[in-house]
N, C-alpha and C positions, 0 to 999 in steps of 0.2 A: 504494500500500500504506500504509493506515493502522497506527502503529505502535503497542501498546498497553501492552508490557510487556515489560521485558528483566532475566534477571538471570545473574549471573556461575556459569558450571558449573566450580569445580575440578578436577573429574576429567578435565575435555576439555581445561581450557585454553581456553575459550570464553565468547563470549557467548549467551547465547539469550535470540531475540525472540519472543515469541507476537502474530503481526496482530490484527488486530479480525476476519477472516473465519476465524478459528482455525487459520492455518498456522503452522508455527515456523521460524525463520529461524536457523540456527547461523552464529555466524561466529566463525572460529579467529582466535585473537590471536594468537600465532605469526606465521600467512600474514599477517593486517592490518598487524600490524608488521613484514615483513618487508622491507628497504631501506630503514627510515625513519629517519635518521641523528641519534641519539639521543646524550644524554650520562648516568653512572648515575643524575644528577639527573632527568633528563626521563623515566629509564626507570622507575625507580621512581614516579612522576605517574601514567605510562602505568598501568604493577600497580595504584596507588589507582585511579585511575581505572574502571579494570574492575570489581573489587570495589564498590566505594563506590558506583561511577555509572554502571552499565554501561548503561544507555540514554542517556546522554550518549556513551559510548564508542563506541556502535551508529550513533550520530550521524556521531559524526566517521568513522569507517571508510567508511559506503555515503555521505556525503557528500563521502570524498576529502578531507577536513579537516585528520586526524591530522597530517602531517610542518607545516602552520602553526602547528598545538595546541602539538607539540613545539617547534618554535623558539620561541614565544612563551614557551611556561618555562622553555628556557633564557636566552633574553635576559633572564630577573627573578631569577637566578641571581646573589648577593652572592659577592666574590671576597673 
């Protein structure tokens, strides 16, 4: 699946992707992030994330990515 376009739906709480063969791929941020052990730092990352870049976001979830995305900003995290 060639991915070609993704952008943030508020109403759902989602991302949606449009393929290059013209299907659309929803994926709930919610379920994506559900278990993935966050701090409000990393959570808030996550929210820009979606909004700002949600085909990055699209990225990391069907790549399984997400909970290293999230550790990584929190280890850059100034105390």
């Amino acid at each position: 699946m060639r991915l070609i376009y993704a952008d943030y739906n508020p109403q759902t709480n989602s991302i949606d992707v449009t393929t290059f063969e013209n299907y659309i791929l929803r994926i709930d941020c919610n379920k994506a992030e559900n278990g993935l052990i966050t701090t409000p730092c990393s959570q808030n990352s996550l929210n820009t994330l979606a909004i700002d870049e949600p085909f990055e976001y699209a990225r990391l979830a069907l790549d399984g990515e997400m909970q290293a995305w999230v550790d990584a900003i929190d280890s850059l995290e100034v105390w």
